[in-house]
N, C-alpha and C positions, 0 to 999 in steps of 0.2 A: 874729545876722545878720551876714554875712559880706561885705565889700565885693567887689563883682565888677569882673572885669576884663577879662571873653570872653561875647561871645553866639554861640552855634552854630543855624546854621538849615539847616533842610529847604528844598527847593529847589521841587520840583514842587510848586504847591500853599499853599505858602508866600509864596514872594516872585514867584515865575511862576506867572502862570495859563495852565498849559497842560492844563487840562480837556481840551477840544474836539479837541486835539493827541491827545490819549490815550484820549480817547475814538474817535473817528474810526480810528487807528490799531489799535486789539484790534476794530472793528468791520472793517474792513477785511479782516484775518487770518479772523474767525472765523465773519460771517454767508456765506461762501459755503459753510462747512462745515456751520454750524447758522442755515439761514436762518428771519431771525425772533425767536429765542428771545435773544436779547441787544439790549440798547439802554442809553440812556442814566444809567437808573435802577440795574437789578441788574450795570451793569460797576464801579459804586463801588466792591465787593468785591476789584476787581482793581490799585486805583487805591490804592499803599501798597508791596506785597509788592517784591522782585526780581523782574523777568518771568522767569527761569530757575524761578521757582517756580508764578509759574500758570503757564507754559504745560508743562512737566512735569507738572504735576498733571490737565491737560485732556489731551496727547498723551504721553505715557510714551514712546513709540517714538522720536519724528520732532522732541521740544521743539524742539532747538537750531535746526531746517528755519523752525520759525515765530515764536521769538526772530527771527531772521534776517529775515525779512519783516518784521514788526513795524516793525523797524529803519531798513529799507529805508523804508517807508511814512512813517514818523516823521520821518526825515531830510529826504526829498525835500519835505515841507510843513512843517518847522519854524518857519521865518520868516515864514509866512504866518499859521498859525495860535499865534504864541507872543507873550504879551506881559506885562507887570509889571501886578499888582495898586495900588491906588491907594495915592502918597505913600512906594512903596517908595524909592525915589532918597532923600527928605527925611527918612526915616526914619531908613538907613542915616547919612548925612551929617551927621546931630546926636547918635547913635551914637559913630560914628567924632570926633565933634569935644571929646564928654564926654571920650574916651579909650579908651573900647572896643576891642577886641580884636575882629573878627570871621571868622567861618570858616561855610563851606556843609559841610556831613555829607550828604550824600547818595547813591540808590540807584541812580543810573543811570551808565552809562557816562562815564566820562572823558573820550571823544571828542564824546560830547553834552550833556557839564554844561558843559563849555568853550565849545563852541558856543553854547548859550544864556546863559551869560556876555557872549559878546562880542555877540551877537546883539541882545538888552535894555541894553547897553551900561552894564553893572556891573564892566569892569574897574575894582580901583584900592581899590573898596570892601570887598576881603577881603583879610587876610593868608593865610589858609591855605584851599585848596578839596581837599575830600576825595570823591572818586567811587567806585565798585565795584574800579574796578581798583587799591584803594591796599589793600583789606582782604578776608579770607577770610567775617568773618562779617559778613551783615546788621544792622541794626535788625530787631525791639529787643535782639540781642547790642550789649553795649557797645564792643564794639571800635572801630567807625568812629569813637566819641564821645572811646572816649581814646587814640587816634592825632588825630585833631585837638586835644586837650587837650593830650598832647605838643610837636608843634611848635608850638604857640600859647604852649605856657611856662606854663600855668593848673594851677590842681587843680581839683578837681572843686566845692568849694562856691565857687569865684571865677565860677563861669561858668552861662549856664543852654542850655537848648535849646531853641528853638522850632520848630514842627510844626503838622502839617496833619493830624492821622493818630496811630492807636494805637500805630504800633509809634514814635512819634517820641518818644509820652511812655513808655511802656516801656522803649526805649531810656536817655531820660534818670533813667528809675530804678534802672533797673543797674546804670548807671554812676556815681550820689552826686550827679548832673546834675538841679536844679531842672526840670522842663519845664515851656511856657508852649503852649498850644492858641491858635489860629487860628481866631477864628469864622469866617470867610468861606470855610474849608474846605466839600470837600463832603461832610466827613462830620458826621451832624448831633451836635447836644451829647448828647445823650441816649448815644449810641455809645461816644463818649468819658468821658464824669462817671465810668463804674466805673472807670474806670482812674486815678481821684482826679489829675486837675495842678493843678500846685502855683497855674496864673493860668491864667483864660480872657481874652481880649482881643479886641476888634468892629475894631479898625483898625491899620493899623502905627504910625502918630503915636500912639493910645493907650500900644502897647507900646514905642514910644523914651521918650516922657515918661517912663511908670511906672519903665522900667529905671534913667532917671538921677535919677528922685527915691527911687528904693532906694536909691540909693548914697548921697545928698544924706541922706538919713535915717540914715542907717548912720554919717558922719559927725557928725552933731550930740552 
């Protein structure tokens, strides 16, 4: 067992719960197209991927037209409908006071990871923040995991990932990246278990504890 030095986290879903945001938003886009046939239940499928991949994969012709709405939609009710999951602050803050290294990995835009940084008021709490516009390949490609590995200074058994989502533990096994599952995701466990992670965890005070008594054990 390898003492760690970096935790990498998924954003949407993770440490923001912006469900409703996201949901609301592809519902927005899509029921004047397919009115009816989408809601809250079978958009989970959509809730993970880059949007350049579902909505290419729903409109071939026109994707980038309703990326672009999405966007729009998302933006203008962000602050309203976006907010932190419980004990994320406290979580982060005995993390960071262990000695932790921390960094967000994630799929969304640059211009709106930031924004929900400041918005939830988690400046301060990460060294490094990685968005779409830092990397070519998605999750679960490893790349976004070891460009944040890189400027964070970590190798890969020093650090783990945490996620909301298949491709977040995929990702971390790409990349030699422990991953750690988020029960309070919406996707349920059953989804997730084939995809074997290495820790499931019910709260984020669960998973600061467990992190710094790995280490604490590691040490003895």
């Amino acid at each position: 067992m390898s003492r760690l030095k970096a935790v990498l986290f998924d954003f949407d879903g993770t440490l923001a719960d912006t469900n409703k945001l996201i949901t609301d938003s592809f519902l927005h886009v899509l029921t004047p197209l397919f009115p009816g046939k989408y809601n809250e239940e079978n958009l989970k499928a959509f809730n993970g991927p880059p949007l350049e991949a579902v909505f290419k994969q729903l409109f071939p012709e026109d994707f980038k037209e309703k990326v672009a709405e999405y966007r729009r939609y998302n933006l203008e009710h962000h602050d309203e409908l976006i907010c932190l999951f419980p004990n994320v602050k406290e979580a982060l803050s005995e993390l960071k006071e262990a000695g932790f290294k921390l960094a967000i990995v994630s799929t969304k835009s640059n211009l709106t990871l930031n924004k929900g940084i400041k918005t939830l008021g988690l400046e301060g709490y990460f060294d490094v923040t990685i968005g779409n516009g830092d990397y070519e390949k998605f999750k679960p490609d490893p790349e976004p995991l070891f460009l944040a590995m890189l400027k964070l200074g970590v190798e890969p058994n020093q650090c783990m990932m945490v996620g909301d989502n298949w491709h977040d533990i995929e990702a971390g096994h790409n990349a030699g990246v422990k991953p750690i599952f988020v029960k309070w995701s919406r996707k349920e466990k059953s989804v997730i278990e084939p995809y074997k992670p290495y820790k499931m965890v019910s709260s984020m005070l669960e998973l600061s504890q467990w992190l710094i008594n790995y280490n604490e054990e590691e040490c003895q």
